[in-house]
N, C-alpha and C positions, 0 to 999 in steps of 0.2 A: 857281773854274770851276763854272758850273752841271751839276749833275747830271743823265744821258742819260735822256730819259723813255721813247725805243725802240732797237732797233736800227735801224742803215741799212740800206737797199734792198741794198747789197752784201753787208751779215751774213746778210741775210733770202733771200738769194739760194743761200748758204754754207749755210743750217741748212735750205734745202728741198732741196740735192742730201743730205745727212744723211738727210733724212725720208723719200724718195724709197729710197732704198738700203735703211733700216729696214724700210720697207712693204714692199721686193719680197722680203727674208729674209723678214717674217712671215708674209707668203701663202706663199711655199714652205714653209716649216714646218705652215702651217693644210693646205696641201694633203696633207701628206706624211700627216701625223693621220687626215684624213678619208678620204685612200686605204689607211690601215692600219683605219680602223672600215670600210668598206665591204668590205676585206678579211676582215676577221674575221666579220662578219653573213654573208658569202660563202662562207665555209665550211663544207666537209661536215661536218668534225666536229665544228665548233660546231653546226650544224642536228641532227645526230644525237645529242648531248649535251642539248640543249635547257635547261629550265631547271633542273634539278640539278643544273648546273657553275657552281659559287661562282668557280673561278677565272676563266671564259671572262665571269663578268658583270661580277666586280673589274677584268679589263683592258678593256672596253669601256665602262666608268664611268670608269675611268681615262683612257682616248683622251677621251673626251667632255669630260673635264670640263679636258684640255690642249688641246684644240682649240676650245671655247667661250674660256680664256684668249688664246687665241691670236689669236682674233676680236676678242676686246673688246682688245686690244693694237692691231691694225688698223686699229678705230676709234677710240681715241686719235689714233695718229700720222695719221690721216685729218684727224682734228679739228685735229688741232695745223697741218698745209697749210693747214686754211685761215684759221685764224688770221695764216699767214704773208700769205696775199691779202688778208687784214685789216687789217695791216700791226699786229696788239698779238698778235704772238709777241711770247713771251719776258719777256711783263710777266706781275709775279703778281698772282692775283683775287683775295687778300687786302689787299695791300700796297701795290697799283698800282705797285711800284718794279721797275725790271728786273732778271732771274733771271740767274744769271752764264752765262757763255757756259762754262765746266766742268760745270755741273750740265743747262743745255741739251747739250752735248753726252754727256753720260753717260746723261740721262733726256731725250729731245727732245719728249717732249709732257708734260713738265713744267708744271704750269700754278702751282704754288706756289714761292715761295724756300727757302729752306734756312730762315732765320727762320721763316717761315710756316710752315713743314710742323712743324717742330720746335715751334714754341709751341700747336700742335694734338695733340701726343703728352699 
């Protein structure tokens, strides 16, 4: 039996409700981040502390630098939809073989195999 060079319109159908669901958690997290930094810059006793508070700048390095994650996560699985419209979800840019449908579902804008990724460590 020859081996699947993509998935079908019904997998690709199954891994954009996944993607879909992934996206609307990551914006509600990117937003919860950005409403905690805007929070904090908002505050009187950060304004009144200014910049001699090591602690007040460690946690707003901190928000920032989880809500920049949180963005470029967003744009992944962005990227990965459209790859679905593309119809080469799910195939690796290394390998051109398809990624398994466990490691798409565990990482869905996976764009490498487990092969691939591994022979890159």
């Amino acid at each position: 039996m020859k081996d699947k060079i993509r998935y079908s319109d019904q997998e690709l159908a199954e891994f954009d409700v996944l993607l879909d669901q992934k996206i609307a958690k990551a914006r509600k997290e990117l937003g919860y981040y950005l409403a905690q930094i805007k929070e904090l810059a908002d505050s009187d006793a950060t304004k009144l502390k200014g910049l001699g508070d090591a602690t007040g700048n460690l946690e707003s390095e901190r928000l920032q630098s989880m809500a920049a994650r949180q963005n470029k996560l967003v744009k992944h699985l962005e990227n990965a939809k459209m790859r679905i419209q593309n119809k080469v979800y799910g195939i690796c840019r290394e390998t051109g073989t398809l990624i398994s449908k466990e490691r798409l579902k565990a990482v869905p804008h996976a764009t490498l195999s487990i092969k691939a990724k591994q022979s890159k460590i």
